[in-house]
Backbone as XML, in Angstrom:
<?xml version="1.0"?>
<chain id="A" units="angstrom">
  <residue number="1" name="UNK">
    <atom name="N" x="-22.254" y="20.678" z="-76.963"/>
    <atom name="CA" x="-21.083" y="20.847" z="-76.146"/>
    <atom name="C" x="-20.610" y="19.478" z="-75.680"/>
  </residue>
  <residue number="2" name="UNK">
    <atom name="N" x="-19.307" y="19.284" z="-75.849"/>
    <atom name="CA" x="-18.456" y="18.158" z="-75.531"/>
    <atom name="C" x="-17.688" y="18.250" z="-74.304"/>
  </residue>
  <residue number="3" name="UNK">
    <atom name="N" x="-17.834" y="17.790" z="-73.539"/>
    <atom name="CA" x="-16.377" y="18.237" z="-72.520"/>
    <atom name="C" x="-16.361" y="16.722" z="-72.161"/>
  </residue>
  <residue number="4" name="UNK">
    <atom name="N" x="-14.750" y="16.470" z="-72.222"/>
    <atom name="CA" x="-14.320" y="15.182" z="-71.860"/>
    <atom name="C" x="-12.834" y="15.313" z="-71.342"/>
  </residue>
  <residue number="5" name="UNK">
    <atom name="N" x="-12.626" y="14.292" z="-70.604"/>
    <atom name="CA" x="-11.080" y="14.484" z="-69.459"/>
    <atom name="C" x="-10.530" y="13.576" z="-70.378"/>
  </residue>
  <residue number="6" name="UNK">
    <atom name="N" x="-8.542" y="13.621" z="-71.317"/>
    <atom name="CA" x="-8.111" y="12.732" z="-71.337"/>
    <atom name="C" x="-7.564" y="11.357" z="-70.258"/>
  </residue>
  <residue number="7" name="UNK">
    <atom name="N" x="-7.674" y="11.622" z="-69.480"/>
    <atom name="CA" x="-7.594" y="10.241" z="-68.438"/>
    <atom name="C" x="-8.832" y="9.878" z="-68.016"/>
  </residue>
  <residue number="8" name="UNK">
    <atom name="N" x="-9.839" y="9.920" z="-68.656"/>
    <atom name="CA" x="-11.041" y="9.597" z="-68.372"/>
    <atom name="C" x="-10.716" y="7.450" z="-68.232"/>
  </residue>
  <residue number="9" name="UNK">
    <atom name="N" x="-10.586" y="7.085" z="-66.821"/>
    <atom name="CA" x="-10.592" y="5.672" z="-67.109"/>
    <atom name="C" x="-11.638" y="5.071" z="-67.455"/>
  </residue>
  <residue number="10" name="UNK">
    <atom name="N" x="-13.128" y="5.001" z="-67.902"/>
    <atom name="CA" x="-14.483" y="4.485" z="-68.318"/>
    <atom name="C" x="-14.544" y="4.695" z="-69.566"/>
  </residue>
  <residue number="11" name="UNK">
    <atom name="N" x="-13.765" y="5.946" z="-70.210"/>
    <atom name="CA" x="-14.378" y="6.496" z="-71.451"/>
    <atom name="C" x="-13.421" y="7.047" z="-72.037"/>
  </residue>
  <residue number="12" name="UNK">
    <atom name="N" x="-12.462" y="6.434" z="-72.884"/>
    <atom name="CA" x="-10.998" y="6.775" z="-73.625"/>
    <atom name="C" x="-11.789" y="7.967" z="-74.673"/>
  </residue>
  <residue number="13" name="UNK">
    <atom name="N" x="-10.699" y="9.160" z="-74.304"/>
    <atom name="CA" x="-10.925" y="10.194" z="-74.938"/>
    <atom name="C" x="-10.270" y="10.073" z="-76.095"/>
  </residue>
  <residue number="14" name="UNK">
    <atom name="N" x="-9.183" y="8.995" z="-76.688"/>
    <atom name="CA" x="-8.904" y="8.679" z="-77.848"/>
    <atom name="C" x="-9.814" y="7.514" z="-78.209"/>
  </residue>
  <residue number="15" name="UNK">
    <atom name="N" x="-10.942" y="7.021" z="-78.272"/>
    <atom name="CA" x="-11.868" y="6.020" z="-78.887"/>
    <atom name="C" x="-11.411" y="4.591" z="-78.239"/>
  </residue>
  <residue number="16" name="UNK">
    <atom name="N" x="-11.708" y="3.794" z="-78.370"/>
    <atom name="CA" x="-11.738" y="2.644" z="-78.313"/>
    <atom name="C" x="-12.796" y="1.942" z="-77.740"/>
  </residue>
  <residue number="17" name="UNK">
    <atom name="N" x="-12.214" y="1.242" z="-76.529"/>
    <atom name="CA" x="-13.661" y="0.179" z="-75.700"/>
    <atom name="C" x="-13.484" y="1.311" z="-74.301"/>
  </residue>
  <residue number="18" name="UNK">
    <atom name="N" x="-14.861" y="0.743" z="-74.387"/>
    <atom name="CA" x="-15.476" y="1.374" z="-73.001"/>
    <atom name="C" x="-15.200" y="0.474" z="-71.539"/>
  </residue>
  <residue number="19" name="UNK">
    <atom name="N" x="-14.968" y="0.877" z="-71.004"/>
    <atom name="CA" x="-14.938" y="0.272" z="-69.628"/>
    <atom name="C" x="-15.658" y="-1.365" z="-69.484"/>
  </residue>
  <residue number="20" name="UNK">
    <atom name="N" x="-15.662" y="-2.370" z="-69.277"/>
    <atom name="CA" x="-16.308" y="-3.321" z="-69.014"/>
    <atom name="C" x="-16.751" y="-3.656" z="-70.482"/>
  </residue>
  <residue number="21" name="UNK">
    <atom name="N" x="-16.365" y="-4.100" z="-71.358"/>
    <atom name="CA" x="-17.194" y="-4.583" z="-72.232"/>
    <atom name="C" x="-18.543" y="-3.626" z="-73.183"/>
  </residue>
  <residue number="22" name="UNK">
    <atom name="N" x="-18.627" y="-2.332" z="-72.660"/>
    <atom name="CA" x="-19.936" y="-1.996" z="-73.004"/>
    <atom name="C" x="-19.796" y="-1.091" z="-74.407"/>
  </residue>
  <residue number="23" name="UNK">
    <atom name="N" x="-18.750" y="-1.618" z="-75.200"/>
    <atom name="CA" x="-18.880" y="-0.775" z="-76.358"/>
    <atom name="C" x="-17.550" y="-0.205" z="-77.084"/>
  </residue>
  <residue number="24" name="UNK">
    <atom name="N" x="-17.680" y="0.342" z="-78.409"/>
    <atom name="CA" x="-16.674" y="1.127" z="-78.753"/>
    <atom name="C" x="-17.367" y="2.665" z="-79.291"/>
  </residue>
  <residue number="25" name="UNK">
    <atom name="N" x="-16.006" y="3.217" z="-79.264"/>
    <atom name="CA" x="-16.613" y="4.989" z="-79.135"/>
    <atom name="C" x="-15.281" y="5.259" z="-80.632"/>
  </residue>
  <residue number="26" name="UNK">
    <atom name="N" x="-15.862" y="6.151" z="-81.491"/>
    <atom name="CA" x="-14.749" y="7.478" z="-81.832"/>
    <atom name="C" x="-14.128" y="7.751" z="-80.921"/>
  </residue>
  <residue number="27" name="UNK">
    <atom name="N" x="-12.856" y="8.667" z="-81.314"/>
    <atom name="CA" x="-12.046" y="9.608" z="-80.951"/>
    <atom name="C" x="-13.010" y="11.081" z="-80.331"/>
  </residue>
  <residue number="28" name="UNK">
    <atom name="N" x="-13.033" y="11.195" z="-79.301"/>
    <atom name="CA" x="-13.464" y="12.686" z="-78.750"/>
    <atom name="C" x="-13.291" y="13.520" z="-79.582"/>
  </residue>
  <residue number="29" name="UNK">
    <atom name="N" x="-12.000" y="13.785" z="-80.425"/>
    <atom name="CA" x="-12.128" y="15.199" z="-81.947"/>
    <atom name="C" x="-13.120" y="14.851" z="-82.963"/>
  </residue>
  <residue number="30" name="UNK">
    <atom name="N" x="-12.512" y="13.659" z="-83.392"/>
    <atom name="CA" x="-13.556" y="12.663" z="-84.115"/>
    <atom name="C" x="-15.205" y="13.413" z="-84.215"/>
  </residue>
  <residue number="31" name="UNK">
    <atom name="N" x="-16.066" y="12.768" z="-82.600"/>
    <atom name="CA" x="-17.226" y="13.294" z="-82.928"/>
    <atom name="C" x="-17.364" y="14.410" z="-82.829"/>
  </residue>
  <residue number="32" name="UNK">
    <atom name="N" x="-16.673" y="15.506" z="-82.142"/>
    <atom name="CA" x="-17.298" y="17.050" z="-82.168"/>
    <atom name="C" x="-16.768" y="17.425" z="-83.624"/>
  </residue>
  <residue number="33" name="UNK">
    <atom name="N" x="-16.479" y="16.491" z="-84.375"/>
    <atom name="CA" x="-15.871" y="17.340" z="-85.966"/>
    <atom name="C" x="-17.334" y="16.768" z="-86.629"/>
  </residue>
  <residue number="34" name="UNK">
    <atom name="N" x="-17.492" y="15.608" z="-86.118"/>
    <atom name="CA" x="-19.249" y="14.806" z="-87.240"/>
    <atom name="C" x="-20.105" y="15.498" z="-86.513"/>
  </residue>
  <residue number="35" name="UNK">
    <atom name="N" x="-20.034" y="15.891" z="-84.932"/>
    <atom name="CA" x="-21.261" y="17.077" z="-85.021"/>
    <atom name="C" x="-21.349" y="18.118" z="-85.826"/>
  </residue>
  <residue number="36" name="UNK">
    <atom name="N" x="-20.079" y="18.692" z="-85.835"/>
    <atom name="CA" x="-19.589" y="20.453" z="-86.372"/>
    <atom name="C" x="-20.481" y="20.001" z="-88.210"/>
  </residue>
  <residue number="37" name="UNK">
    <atom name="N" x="-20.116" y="19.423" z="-88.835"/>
    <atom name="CA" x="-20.326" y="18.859" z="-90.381"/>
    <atom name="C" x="-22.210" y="18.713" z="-90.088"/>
  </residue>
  <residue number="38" name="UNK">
    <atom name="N" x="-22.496" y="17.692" z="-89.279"/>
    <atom name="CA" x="-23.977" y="17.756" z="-88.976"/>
    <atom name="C" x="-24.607" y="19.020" z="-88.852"/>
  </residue>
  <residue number="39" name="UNK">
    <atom name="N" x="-24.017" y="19.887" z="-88.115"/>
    <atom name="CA" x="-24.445" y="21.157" z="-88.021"/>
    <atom name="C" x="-24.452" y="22.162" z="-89.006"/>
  </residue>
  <residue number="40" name="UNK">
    <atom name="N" x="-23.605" y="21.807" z="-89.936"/>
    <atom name="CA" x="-23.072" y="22.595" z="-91.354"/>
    <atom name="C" x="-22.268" y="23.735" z="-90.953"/>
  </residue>
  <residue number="41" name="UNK">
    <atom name="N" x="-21.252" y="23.785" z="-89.598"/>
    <atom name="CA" x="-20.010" y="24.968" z="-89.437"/>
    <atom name="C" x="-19.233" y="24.591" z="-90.422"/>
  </residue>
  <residue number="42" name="UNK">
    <atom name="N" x="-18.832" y="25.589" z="-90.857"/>
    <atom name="CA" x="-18.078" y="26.227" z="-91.708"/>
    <atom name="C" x="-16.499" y="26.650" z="-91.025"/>
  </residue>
  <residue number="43" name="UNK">
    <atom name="N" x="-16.457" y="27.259" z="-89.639"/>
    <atom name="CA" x="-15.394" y="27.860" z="-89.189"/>
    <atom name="C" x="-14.991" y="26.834" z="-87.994"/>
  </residue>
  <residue number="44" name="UNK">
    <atom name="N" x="-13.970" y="26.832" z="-87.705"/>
    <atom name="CA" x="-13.033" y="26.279" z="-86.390"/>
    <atom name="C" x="-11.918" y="26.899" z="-86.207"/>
  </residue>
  <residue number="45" name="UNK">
    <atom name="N" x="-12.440" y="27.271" z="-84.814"/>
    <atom name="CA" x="-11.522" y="27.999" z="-83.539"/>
    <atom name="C" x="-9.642" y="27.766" z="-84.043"/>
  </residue>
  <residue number="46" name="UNK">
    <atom name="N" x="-9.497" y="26.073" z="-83.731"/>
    <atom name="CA" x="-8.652" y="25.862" z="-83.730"/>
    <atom name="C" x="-8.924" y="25.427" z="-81.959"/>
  </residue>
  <residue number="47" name="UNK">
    <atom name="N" x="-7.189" y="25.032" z="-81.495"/>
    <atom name="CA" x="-6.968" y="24.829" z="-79.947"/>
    <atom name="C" x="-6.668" y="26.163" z="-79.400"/>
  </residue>
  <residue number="48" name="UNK">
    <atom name="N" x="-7.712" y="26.337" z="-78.214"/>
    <atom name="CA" x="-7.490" y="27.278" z="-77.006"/>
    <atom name="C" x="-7.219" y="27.218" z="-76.081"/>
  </residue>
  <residue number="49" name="UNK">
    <atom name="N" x="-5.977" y="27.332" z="-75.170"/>
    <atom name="CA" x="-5.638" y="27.331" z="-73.891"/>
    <atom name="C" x="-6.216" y="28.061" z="-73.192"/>
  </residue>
  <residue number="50" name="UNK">
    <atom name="N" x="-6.925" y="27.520" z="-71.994"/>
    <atom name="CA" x="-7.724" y="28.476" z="-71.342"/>
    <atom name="C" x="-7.228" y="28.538" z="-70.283"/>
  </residue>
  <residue number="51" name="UNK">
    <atom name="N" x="-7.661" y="29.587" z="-69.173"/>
    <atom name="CA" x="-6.302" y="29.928" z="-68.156"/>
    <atom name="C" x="-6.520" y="28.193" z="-67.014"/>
  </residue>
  <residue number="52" name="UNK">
    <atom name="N" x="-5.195" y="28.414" z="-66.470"/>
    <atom name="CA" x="-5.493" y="27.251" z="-65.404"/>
    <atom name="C" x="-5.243" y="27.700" z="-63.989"/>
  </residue>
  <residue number="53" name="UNK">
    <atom name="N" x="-6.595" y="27.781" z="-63.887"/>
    <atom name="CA" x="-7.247" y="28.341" z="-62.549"/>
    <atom name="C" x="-6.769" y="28.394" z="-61.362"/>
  </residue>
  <residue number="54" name="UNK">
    <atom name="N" x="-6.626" y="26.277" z="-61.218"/>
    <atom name="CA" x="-6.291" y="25.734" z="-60.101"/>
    <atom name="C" x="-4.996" y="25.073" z="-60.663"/>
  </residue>
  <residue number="55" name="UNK">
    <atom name="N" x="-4.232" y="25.235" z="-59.980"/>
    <atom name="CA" x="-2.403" y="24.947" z="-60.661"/>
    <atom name="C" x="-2.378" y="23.480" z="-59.842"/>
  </residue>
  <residue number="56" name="UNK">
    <atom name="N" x="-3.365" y="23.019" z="-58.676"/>
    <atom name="CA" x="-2.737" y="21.824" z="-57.824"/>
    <atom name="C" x="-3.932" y="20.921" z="-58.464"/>
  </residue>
  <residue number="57" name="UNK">
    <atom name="N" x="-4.976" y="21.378" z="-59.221"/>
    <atom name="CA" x="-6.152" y="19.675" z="-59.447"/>
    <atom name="C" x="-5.104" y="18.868" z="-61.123"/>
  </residue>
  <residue number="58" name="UNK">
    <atom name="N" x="-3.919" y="19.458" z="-61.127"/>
    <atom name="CA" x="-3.536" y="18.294" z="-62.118"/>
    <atom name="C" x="-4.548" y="18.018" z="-63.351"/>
  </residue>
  <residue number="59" name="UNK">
    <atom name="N" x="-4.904" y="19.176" z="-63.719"/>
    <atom name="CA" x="-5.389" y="19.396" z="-65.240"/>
    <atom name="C" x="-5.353" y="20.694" z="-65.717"/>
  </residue>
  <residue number="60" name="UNK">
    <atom name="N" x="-5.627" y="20.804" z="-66.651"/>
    <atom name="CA" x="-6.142" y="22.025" z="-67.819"/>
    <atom name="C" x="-6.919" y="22.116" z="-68.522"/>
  </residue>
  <residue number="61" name="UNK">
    <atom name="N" x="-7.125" y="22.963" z="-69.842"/>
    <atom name="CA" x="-8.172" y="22.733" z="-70.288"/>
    <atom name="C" x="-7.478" y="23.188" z="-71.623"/>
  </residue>
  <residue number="62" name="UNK">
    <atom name="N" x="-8.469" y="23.020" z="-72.456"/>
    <atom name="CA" x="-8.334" y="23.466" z="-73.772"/>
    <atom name="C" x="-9.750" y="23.692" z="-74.244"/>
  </residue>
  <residue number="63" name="UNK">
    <atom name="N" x="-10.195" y="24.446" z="-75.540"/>
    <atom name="CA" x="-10.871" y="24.646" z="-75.784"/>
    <atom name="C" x="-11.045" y="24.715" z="-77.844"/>
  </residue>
  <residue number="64" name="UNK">
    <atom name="N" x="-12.002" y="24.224" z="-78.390"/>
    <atom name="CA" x="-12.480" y="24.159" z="-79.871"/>
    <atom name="C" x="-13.491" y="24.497" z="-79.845"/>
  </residue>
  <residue number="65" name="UNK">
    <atom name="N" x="-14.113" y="25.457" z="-81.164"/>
    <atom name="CA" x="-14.876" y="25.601" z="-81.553"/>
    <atom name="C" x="-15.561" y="25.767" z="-82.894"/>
  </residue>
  <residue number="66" name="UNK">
    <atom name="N" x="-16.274" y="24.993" z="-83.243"/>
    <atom name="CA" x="-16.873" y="25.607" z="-84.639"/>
    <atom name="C" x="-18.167" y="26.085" z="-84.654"/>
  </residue>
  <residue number="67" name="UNK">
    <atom name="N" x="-18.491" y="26.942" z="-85.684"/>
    <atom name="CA" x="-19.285" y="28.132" z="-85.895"/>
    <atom name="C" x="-19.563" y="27.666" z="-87.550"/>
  </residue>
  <residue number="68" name="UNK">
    <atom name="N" x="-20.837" y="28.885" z="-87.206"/>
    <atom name="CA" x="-21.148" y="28.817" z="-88.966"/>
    <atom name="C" x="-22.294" y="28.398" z="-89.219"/>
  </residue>
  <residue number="69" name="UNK">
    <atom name="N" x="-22.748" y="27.501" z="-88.813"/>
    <atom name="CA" x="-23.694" y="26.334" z="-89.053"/>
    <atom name="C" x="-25.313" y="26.714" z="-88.156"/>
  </residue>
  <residue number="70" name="UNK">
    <atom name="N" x="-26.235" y="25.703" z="-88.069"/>
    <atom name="CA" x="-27.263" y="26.005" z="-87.179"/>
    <atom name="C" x="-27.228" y="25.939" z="-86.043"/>
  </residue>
  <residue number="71" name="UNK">
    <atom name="N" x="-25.927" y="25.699" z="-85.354"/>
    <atom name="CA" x="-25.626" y="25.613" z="-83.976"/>
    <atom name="C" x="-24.447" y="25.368" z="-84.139"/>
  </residue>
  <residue number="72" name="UNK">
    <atom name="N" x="-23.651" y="26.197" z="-82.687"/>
    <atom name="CA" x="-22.311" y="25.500" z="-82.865"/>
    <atom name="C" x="-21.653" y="24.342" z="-82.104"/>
  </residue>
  <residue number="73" name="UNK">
    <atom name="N" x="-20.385" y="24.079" z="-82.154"/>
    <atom name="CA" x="-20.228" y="22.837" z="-81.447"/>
    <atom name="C" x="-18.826" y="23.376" z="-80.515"/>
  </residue>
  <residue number="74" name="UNK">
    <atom name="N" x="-18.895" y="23.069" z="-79.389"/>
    <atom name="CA" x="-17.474" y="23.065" z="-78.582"/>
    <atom name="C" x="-16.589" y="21.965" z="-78.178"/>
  </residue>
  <residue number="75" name="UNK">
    <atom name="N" x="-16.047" y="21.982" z="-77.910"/>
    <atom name="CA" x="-15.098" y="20.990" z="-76.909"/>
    <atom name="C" x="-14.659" y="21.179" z="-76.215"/>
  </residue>
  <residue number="76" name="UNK">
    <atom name="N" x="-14.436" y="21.085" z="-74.813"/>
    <atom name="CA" x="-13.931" y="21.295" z="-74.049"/>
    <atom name="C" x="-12.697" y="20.198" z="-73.178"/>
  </residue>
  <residue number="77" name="UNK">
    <atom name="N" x="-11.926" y="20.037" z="-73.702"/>
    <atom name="CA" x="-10.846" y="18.541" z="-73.589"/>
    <atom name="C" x="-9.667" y="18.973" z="-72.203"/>
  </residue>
  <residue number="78" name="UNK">
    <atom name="N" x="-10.319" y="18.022" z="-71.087"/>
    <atom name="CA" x="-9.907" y="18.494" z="-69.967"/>
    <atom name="C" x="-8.819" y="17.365" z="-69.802"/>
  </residue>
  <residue number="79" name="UNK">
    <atom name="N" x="-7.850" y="18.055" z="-70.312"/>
    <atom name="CA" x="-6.418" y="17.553" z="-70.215"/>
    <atom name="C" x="-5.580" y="16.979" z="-68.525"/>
  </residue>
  <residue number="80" name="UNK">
    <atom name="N" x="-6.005" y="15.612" z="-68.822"/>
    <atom name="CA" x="-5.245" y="15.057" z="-67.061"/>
    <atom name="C" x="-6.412" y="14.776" z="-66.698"/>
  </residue>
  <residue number="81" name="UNK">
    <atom name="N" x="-7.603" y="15.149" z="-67.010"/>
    <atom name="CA" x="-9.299" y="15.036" z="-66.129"/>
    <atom name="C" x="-9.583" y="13.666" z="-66.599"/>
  </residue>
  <residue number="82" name="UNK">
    <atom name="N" x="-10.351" y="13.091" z="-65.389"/>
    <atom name="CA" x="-11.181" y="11.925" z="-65.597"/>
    <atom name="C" x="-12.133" y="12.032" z="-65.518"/>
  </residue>
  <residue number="83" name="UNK">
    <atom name="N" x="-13.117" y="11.341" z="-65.359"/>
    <atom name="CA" x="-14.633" y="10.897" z="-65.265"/>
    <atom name="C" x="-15.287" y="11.332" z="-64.630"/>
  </residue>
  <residue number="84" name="UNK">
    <atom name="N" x="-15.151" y="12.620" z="-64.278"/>
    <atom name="CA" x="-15.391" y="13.388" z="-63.439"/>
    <atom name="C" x="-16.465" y="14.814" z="-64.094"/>
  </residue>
  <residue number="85" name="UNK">
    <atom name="N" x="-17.244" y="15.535" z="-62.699"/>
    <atom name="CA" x="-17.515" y="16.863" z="-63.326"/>
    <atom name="C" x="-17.230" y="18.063" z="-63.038"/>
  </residue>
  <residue number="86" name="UNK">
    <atom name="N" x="-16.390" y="18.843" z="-64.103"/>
    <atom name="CA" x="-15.342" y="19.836" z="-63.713"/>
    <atom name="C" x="-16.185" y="20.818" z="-62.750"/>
  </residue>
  <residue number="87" name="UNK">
    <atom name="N" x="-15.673" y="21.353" z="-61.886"/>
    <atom name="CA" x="-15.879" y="21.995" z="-60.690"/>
    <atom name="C" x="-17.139" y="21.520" z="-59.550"/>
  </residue>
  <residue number="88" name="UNK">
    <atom name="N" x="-17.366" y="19.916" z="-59.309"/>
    <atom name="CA" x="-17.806" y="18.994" z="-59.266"/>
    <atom name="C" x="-17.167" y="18.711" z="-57.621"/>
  </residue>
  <residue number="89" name="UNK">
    <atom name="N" x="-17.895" y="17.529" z="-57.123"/>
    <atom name="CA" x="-16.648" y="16.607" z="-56.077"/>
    <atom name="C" x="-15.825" y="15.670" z="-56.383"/>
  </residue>
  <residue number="90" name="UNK">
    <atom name="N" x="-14.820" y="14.742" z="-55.692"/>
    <atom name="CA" x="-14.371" y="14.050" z="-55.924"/>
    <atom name="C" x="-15.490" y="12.542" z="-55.617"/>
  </residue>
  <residue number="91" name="UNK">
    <atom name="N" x="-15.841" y="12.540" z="-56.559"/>
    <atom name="CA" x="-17.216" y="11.004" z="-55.853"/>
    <atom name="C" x="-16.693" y="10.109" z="-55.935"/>
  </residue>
  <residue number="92" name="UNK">
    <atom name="N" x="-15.775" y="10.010" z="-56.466"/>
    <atom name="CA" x="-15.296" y="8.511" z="-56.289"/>
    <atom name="C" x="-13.990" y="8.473" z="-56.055"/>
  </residue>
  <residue number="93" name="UNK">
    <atom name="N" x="-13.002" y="7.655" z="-55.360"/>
    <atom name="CA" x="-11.816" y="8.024" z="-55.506"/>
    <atom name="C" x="-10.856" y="8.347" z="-56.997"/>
  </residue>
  <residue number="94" name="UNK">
    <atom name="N" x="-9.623" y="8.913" z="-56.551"/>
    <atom name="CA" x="-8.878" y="9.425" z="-57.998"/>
    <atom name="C" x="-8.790" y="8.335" z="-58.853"/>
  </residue>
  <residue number="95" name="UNK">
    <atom name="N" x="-8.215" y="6.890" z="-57.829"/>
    <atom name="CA" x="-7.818" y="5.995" z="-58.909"/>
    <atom name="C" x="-8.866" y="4.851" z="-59.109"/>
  </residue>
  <residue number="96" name="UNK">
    <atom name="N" x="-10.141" y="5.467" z="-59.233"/>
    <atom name="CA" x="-11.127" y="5.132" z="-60.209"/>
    <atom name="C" x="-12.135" y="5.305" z="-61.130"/>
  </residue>
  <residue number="97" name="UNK">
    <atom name="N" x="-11.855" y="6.874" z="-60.819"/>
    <atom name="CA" x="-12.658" y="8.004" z="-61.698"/>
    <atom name="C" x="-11.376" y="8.991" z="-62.181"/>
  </residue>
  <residue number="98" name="UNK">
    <atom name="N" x="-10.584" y="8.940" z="-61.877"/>
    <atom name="CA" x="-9.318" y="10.171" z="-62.018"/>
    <atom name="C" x="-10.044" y="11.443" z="-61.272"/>
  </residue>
  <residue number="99" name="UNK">
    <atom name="N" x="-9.178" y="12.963" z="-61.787"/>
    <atom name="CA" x="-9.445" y="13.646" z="-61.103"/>
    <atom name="C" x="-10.130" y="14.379" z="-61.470"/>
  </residue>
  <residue number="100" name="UNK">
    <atom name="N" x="-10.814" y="15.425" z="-60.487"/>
    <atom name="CA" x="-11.920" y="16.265" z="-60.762"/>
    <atom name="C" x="-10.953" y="18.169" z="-61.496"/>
  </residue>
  <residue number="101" name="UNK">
    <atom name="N" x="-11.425" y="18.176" z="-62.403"/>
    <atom name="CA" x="-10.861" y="19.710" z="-62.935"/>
    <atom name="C" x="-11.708" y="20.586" z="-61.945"/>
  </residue>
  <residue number="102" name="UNK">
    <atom name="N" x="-10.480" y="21.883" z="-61.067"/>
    <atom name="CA" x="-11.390" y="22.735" z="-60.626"/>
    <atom name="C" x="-11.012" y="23.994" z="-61.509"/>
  </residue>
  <residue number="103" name="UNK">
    <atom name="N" x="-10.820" y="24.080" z="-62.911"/>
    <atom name="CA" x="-10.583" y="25.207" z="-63.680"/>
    <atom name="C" x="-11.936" y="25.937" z="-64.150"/>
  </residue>
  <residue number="104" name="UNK">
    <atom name="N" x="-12.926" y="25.035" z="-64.171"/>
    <atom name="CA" x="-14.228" y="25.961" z="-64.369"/>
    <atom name="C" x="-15.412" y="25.183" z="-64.015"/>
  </residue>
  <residue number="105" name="UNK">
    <atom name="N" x="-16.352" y="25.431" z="-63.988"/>
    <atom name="CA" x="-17.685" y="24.846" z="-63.394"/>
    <atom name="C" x="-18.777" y="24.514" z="-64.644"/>
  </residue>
  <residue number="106" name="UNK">
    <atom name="N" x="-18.587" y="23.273" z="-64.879"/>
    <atom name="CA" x="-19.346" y="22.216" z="-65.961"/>
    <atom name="C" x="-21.181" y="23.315" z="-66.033"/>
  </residue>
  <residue number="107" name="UNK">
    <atom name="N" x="-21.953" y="22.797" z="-64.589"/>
    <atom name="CA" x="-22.795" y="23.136" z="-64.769"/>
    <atom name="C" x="-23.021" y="25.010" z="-65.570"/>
  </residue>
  <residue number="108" name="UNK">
    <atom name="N" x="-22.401" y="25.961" z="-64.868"/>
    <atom name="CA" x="-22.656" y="27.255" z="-65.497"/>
    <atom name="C" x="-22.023" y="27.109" z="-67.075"/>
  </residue>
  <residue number="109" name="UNK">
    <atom name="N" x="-20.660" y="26.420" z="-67.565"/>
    <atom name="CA" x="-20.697" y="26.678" z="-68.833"/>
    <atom name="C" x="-21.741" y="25.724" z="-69.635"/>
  </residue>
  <residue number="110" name="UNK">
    <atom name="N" x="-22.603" y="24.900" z="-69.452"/>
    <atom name="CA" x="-23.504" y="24.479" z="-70.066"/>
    <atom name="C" x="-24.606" y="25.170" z="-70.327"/>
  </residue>
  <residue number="111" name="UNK">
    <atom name="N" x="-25.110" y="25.433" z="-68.940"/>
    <atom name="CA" x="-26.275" y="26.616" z="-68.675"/>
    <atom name="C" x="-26.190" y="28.109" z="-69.697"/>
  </residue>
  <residue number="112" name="UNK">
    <atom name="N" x="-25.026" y="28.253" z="-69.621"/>
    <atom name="CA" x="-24.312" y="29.404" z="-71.258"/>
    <atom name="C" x="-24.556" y="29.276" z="-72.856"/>
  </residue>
  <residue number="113" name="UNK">
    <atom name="N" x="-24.076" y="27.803" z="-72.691"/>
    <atom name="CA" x="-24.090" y="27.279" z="-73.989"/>
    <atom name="C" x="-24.863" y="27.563" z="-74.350"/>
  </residue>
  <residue number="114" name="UNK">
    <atom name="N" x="-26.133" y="26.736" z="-73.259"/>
    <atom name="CA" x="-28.204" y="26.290" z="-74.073"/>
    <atom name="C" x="-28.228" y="27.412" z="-74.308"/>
  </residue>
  <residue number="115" name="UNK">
    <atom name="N" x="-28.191" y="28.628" z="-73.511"/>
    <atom name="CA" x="-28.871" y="29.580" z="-73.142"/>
    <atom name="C" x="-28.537" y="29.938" z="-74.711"/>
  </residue>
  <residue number="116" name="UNK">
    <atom name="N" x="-27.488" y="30.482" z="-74.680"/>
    <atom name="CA" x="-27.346" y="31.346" z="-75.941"/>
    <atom name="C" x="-27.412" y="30.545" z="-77.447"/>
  </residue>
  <residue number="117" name="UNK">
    <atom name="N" x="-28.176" y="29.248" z="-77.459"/>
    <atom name="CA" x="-29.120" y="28.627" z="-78.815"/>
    <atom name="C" x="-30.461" y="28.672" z="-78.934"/>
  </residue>
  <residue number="118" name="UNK">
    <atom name="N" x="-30.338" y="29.231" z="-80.636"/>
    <atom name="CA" x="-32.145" y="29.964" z="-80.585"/>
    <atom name="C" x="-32.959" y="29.282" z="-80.645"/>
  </residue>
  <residue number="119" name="UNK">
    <atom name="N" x="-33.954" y="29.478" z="-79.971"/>
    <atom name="CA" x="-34.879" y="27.974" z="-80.364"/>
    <atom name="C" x="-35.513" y="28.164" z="-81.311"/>
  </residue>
  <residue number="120" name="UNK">
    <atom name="N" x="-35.943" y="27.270" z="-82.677"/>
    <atom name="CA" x="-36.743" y="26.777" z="-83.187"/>
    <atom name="C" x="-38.210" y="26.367" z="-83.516"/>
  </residue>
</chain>
């Protein structure tokens, strides 16, 4: 599972350099497509609009998925979100983390995810 804010200021959800010098990254579609292939899915969702919860935290969400494979892969691309963790606090101010998504709660959809991969 991927979830990343496009205004993420530390961590460009379109690839490039990282904040301070510390690197370059893919494109956020980029790697959840070399996971999805690692995994051997076969199928993708496509883009899902998922409802928007909170109309005033100045994001949304979207949602991808592929299937098929030995696990699947999501994305969760929190459109307007920064560096933040969705249904989270604001820890740092906006204009240095951006803002916090209150459309769903990071920790329970993770806790979902694991849950429902078989173990090995």
């Amino acid at each position: 599972m991927i979830i990343q804010g496009t205004e993420d200021p530390l961590i460009p959800y379109g690839g490039g350099d990282v904040v301070k010098s510390r690197g370059k990254l893919i494109d956020t579609v980029a790697a959840a497509k070399l996971w999805a292939a690692r995994n051997g899915c076969t199928a993708e969702s496509g883009i899902v609009e998922e409802p928007d919860r909170d109309k005033d935290d100045g994001c949304h969400v979207q949602r991808r998925e592929w299937s098929g494979g030995a696990a699947p892969v999501v994305l969760r691309t929190v459109v307007g979100g920064g560096h933040t963790w969705p249904g989270g606090s604001q820890y740092l101010p906006k204009g240095i983390v951006g803002v916090v998504c209150r459309d769903f709660d990071a920790t329970q959809e993770i806790w979902e995810f694991f849950k429902g991969i078989a173990k090995k």
